[in-house]
N, C-alpha and C positions, 0 to 999 in steps of 0.2 A: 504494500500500500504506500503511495505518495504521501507522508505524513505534511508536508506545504498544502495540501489542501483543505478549502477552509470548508467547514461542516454547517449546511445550513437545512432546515426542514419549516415550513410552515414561518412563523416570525422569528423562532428562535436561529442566530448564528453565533456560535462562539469559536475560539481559534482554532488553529490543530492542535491535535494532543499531544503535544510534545512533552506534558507534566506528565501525561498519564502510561504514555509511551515508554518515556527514559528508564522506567522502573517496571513496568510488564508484561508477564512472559510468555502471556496468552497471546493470542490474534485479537486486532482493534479495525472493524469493517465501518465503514462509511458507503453511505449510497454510492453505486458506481463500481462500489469493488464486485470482484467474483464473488459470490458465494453470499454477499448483504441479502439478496431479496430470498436466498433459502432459509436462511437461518432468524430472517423476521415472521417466516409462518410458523402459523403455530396448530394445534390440533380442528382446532374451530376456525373451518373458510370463511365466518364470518368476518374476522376481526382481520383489518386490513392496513396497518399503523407501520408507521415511518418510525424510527429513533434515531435521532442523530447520531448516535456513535455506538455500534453493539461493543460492548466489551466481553472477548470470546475469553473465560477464565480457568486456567490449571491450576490455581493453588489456591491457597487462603489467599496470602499475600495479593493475587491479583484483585480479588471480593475489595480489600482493605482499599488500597491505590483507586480502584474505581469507585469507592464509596467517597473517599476526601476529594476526587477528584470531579463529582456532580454537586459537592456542596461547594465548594470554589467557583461555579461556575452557574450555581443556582440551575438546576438540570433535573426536571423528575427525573425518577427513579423507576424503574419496572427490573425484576428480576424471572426472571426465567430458570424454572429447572427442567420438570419435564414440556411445560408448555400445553397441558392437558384440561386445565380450568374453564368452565363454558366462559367465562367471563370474560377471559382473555388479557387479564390483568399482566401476564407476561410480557406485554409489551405494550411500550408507550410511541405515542407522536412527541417530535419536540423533544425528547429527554436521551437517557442512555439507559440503553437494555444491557444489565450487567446478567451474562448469559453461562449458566453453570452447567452447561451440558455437555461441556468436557472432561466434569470432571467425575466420574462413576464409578469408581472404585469399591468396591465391597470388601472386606477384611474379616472373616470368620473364625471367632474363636471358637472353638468346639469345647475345651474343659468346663468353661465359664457359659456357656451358651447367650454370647450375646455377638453382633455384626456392627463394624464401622463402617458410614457410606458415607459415600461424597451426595452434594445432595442435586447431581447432575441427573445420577442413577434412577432409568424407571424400574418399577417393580416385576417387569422381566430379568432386569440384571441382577438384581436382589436375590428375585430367587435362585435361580440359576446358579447364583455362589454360595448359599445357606444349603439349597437341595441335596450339592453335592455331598451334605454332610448330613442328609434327614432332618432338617432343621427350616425352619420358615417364622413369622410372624404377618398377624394379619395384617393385609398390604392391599385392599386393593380387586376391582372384578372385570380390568384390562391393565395388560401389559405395558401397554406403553404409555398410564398413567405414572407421573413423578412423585420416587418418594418423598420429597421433600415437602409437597406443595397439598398432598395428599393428607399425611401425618400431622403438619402442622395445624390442618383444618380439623384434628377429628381421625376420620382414617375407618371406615369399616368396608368390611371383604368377610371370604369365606369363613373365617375364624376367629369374630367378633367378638361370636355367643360363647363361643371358648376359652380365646387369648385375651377378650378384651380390643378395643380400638388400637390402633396403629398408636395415636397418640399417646397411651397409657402406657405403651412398650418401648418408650422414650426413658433412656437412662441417664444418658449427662447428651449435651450440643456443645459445638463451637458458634461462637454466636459474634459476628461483625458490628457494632453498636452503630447509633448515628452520626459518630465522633470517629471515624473510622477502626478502633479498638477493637483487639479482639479479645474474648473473653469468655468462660466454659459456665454453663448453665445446668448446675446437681445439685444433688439434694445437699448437698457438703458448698458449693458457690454457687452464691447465688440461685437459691433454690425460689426465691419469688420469679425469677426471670424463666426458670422450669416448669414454675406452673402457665406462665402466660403464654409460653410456645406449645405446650400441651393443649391445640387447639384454636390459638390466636392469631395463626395463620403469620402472615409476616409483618405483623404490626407494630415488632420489636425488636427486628436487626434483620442481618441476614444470617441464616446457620450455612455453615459451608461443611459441615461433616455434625453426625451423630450416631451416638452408639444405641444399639437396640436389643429389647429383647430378645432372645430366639428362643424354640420352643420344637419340640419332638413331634415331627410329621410328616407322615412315611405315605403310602397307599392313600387316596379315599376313597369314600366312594361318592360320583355326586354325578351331575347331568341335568337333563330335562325330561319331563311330563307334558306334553301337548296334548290340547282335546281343541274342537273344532270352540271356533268363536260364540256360537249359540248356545254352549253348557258355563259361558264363563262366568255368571253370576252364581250359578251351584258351585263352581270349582272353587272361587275366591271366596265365596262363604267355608268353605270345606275348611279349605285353608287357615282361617280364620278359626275355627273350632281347633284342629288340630295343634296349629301353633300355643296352643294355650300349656299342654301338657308336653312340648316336643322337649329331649334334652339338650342340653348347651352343647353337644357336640355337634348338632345341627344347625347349619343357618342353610334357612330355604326363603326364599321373595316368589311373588307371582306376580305378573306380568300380563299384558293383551300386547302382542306384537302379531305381526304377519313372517310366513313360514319365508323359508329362501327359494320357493314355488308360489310365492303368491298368496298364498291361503293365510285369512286371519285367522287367529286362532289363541287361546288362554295358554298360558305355561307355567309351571312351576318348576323353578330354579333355586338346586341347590348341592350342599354339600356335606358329607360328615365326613369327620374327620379323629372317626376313634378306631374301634376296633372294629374291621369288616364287617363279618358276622353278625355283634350285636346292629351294625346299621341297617343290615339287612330285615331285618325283627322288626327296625322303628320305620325303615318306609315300607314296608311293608302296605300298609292303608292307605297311603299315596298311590300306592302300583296299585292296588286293585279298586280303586276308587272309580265308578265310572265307565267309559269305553273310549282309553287314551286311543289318538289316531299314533303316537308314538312314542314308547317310553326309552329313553336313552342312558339313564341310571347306568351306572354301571363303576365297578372299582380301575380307579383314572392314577395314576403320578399327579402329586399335586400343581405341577408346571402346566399339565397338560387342562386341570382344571380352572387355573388363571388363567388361559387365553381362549378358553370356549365360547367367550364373548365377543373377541377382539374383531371380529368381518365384522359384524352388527355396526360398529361405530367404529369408521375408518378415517384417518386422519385426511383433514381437508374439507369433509363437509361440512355442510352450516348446521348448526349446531344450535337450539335457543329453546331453554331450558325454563320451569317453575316445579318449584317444590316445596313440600312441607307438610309436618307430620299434623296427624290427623287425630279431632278428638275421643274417636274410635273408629272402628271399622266397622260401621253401622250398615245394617241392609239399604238404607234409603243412599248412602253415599258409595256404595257399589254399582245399586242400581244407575244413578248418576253418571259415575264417569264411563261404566260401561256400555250406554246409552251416546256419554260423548265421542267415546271412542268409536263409534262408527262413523262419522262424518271424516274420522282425520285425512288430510288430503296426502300425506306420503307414509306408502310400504317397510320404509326406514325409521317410521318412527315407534314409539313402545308410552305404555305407561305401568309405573312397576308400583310394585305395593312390599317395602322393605319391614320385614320387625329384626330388631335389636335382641336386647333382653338379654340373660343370661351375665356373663361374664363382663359387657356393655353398661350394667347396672351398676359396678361394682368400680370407685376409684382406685389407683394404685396409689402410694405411699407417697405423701408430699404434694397430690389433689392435682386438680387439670382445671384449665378454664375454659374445655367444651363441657355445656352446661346440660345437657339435655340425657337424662340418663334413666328418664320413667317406659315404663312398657307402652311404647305405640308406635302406632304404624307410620308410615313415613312415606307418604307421596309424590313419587319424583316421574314429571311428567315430559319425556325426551323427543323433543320433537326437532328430527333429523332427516334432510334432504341433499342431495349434493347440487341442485341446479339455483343459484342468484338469481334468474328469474322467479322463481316460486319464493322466493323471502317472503313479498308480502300476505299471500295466503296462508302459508304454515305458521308465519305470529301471527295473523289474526285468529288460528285457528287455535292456538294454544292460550292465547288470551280468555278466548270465550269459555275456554274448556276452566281454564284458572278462575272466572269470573263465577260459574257453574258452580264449581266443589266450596265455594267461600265458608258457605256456613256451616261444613262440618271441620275448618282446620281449627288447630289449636294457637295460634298464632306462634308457633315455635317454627324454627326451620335450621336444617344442619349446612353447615354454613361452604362444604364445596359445592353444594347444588344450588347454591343462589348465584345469580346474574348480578346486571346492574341494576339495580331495584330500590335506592334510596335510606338514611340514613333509619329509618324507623324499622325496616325490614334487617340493617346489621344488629340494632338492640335486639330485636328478638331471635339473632340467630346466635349474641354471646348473650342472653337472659337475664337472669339471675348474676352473674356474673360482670356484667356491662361495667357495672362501678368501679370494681374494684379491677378494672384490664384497664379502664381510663385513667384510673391514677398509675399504673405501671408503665401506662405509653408518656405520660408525664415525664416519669423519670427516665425513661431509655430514652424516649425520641419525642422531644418536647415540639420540636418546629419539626413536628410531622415528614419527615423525609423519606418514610417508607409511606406511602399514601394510596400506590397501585396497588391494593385490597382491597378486603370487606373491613373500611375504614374505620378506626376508632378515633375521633378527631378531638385532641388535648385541646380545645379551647380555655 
């Protein structure tokens, strides 16, 4: 790259980055170079944004240099790890995308069973480097979702009800401040800044590596149960009954999606992740429930059960998302969205119905500030197309569907599945909790410099 030339986007120009340069060991793209317009897309075709300067980063040190080197220059902020968030908060107009997706490194300890990652790493690499050892934590229900961006929000996947959230299997961070400092967040330092990344998403530095639980898991067994579209207000009811007494070795969701032949159709999705055998015993009354058009259960590697999703939602398309749990899963609010669901105008899209519970319920040692930790259900309604012409039908489609369900949500919502949706909608996705993350983003990051999130604004 020609470091003499000058960096302009939108009103913002500032100089070259010869400060940011002299000390950097990553790649530093500007519009124009090779490789700027691949690395400003991100999972969602919707979000279309300029940064004036990606900053490509290999080590802490580069996080550090590019963090002092946007506050010199007064330069939002967008970070990127996996670049998976509907929101698209990984990248900004006008600013600098400090971009960690070079750095992915997974480090397994086996005696100790815990993994250091870089927080480049999606939760394909993760596993990939734990598996090799039997070992995993819950991470997540595609692969090419980041764990960095994932965990910090929350974090639930096949081994919730088990392990607990991603974010609860946080053991200490390396954490980049808004002073560009860097600094380690455990129970032992700085343990108030451990709980605020315990679901606070990036409102309080950047983490550029953390250590993680890991946890014993071998075989499972999981897959799908499809029945055609016209049984899917008995299935979801089923489901609903069943979920009551299911074990924490279980996380199963359901779903209204269309087949990859076209056919809508109800499914339930899921996974156990104990001993075959006894799995076999508890879905049992799932398999015989009905007349499935295809039952795909079956005992999987747990890698192969992380990516069973990943065609459904392929990076690049548009992506526009509403969610939020529910104040139960009442028959009149099945019949509802399953009713909505016939109009949806693209085959790509899904609406899922997630329960929590079990292990999900239960904080770990030193507390988290994902606040939401009662039995319910959780409405996340994905509505996914790959053609820009069809934008404007598929949100107004999701709108009305969103407008539809109002009166049975609880006004909570889990905070990776919210979009851009306004400051009243981030209080209820940190709770309970709101207060006391706004006096912590006080003291980490007073003039707001981490801001590309579900914002907590230190006024």
């Amino acid at each position: 790259m020609n470091t003499e030339k000058a960096m302009a986007s939108g009103t913002a120009t500032i100089p070259a980055p010869h400060s940011l340069r002299e000390n950097f060991k990553g790649e530093i793209l500007v519009e124009g170079d090779a490789g700027y317009d691949k690395e400003r897309k991100i999972w969602n075709g919707m979000i279309d944004r300029k940064p004036v300067v990606i900053a490509q980063c290999i080590e802490t040190s580069d996080i550090q240099y590019a963090v002092k080197f946007a506050k010199e220059n007064s330069l939002l902020i967008s970070v990127r790890g996996g670049g998976h968030n509907v929101s698209g908060n990984a990248v900004c107009d006008s600013g600098i995308m400090i971009d960690l997706s070079l750095m992915r490194s997974v480090k397994v300890d086996t005696e100790k069973k815990w993994a250091i990652t870089e927080m480049g790493a999606t939760w394909g690499d993760f596993d990939k480097a734990t598996q090799q050892h039997g070992l995993a934590t819950t991470g997540g229900l595609i692969t090419t979702t980041g764990v960095a961006g994932l965990t910090l929000g929350g974090g639930v996947g096949w081994l919730v009800r088990k392990h607990g959230l991603s974010c609860d299997n946080i053991i200490e961070a390396d954490v980049v401040t808004a002073d560009g400092n860097l600094v380690k967040a455990s129970l032992q330092e700085n343990p108030d800044l451990l709980w605020g990344i315990r679901g606070g998403g990036g409102n309080f530095g950047i983490v550029s590596s953390m250590k993680l639980q890991l946890h014993d898991v071998g075989m499972v067994l999981g897959g799908m149960i499809l029945h055609t579209r016209d049984k899917a207000k008995e299935v979801i009811r089923f489901y609903r009954e069943f979920m009551k007494t299911a074990p924490e070795e279980l996380t199963l969701y359901t779903g209204l999606l269309t087949s990859p032949d076209g056919v809508p159709v109800v499914g339930m999705i899921g996974c156990y992740c104990g001993d075959i055998e006894k799995g076999e015993a508890v879905l049992k009354p799932l398999r015989e429930f009905g007349t499935p058009i295809a039952d795909m259960i079956q005992p999987l590697p747990y890698v192969q059960m992380q990516s069973l999703l990943d065609a459904g939602f392929p990076h690049g398309n548009r992506y526009y998302w509403k969610s939020g749990f529910l104040k139960e899963l009442s028959d009149e609010a099945i019949d509802t969205i399953v009713d909505q669901m016939a109009s949806n105008p693209s085959p790509y899209s899904a609406t899922l119905f997630e329960f929590y519970g079990g292990a999900a319920t239960r904080e770990p040692e030193g507390g988290t500030s994902y606040p939401h930790r009662q039995l319910q259900f959780d409405l996340v309604i994905i509505s996914n197309w790959p053609d820009k012409a069809d934008d404007e039908v598929n949100i107004a489609w999701t709108r009305n569907i969103w407008e539809a369900v109002q009166p049975f949500l609880s006004n909570k919502v889990y905070v990776n599945a919210l979009g851009v949706e306004g400051k009243d909608r981030v209080k209820e996705a940190y709770g309970e909790n709101y207060q006391k993350m706004l006096e912590l983003k006080r003291k980490y990051d007073p003039a707001n410099l981490f801001r590309m999130n579900q914002n907590i604004e230190p006024d």
